[in-house]
N, C-alpha and C positions, 0 to 999 in steps of 0.2 A: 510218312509225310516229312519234308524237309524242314529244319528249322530255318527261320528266318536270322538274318543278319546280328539284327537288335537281341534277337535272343539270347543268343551262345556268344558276345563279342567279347568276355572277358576269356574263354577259351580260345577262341583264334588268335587273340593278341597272344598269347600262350605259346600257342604254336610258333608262329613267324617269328616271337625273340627267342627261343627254344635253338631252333634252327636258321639263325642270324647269319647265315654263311652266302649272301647273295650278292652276284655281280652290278655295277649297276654302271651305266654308261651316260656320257654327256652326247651332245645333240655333235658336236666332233666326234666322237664315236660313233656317231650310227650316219654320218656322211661320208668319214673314211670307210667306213665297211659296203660301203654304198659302191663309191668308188671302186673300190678294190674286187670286189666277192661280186657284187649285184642282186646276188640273191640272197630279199629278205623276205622276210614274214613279220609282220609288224600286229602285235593285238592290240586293239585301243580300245580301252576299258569306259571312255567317256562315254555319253549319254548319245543316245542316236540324232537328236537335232543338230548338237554341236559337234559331230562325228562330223557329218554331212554337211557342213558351213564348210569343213575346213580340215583333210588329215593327209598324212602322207601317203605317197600314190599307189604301194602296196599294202595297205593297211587292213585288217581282218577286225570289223567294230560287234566287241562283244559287253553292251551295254552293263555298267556294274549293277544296277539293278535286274537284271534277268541273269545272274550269277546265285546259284545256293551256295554257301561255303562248304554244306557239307556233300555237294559233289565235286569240288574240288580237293578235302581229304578223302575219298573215298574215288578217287578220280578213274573212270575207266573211260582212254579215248572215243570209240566209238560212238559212247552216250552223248559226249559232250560234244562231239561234231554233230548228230544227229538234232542236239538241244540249240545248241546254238548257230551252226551255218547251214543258212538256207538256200544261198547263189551255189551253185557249179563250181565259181571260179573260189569261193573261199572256204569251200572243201578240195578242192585241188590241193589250195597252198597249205591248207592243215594235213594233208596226207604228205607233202612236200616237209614236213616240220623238220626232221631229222636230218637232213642234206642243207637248209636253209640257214643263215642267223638268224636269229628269232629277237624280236624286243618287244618288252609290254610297256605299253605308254597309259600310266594310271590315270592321269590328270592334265588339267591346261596351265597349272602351274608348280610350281616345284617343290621338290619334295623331300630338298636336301635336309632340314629337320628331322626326319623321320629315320633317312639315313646313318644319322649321327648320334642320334639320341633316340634309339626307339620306345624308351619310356614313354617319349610324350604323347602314344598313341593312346595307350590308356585315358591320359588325362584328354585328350580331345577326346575320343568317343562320349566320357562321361559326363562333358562339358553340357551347356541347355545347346539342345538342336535347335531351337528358337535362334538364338541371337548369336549362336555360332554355327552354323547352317553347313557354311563354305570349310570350314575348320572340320566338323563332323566327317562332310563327305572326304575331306582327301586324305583323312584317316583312313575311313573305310576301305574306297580303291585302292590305297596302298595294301592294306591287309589283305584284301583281292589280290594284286597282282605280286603278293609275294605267296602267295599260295599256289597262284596259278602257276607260277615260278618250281615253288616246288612236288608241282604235280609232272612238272615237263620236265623237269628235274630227274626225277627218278623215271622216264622213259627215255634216257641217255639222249635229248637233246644237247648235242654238242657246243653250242655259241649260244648263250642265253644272256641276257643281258633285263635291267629293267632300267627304265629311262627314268633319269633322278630330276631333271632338266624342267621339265613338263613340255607339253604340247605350245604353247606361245614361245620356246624359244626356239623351236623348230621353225616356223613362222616366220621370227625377226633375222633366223640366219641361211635360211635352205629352202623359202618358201615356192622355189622352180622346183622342188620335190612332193611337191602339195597338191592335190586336187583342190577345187573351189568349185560349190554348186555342182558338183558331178562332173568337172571339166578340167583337163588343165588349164593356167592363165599365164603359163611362163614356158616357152621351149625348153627340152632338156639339153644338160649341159653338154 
């Protein structure tokens, strides 16, 4: 049986300041690479309502709560495409992973804290989940998407990025690269 989150999270924090060596990209980053390459794979670890309000138009939505940590240390591809992508098309782009850029997008807001000072993940996970809720959560998917990070890591994904930015500034600056409600709402450029 997996542990849960809450469980083992002074071990995971463990892990990701351990292995503190991660790329991380701003929301110009993942529009020049846009430009230039085309092809991306984008994970976004957000929550599937707010996936679906609003994400970027290659985006692969792997809810942080339907994430065990400990299949992402114990990471074996297969399982995890199997657990997580159920469309055609985002198991395509996850068998695509290695020819691709790849960026994990943790959250809707930014996570440059976390980048600088990975200390303070401890101190928000252990903060009251009551009255710091939104602090908790972007703890956590950070800790998620540095893990996922270094699971795709060690199967020589080439251009790995994790987006430090969050998902709103992607929004206020490239939002003709967005789906809304299932649609685009802006021609591409």
């Amino acid at each position: 049986m997996m542990k849960s989150f809450e469980s083992c999270k002074e071990e995971l924090v463990s892990v990701v300041i351990k292995d503190f060596n991660y790329k991380y990209a701003t929301v110009n980053k993942l529009y020049n690479c846009y430009q230039y390459f085309k092809n991306l794979l984008i994970f976004d670890l957000r929550d599937t309502n707010t996936f679906f309000k609003a994400h970027f138009f290659c985006s692969v939505n792997i809810p942080d709560s339907s994430i065990f940590p400990e299949e992402l240390l114990k990471y074996d591809p297969e399982k995890f495409a199997h657990q997580h992508f159920t469309k055609c098309g985002d198991r395509t782009l996850f068998a695509q992973r290695k020819r691709l850029m790849v960026f994990i997008v943790p959250s809707n807001s930014s996570l440059v804290k976390f980048t600088e000072d990975p200390s303070l993940l401890i101190k928000e996970l252990s903060s009251n989940t009551q009255t710091n809720k939104d602090q908790v959560l972007k703890a956590k998917r950070f800790i998620l998407s540095c893990l996922l990070y270094q699971a795709l890591k060690k199967e020589k994904v080439r251009e790995l990025y994790i987006l430090k930015e969050g998902f709103r500034t992607v929004l206020k600056r490239i939002p003709f690269l967005c789906q809304f409600q299932g649609s685009k709402i802006y021609p591409e450029p």
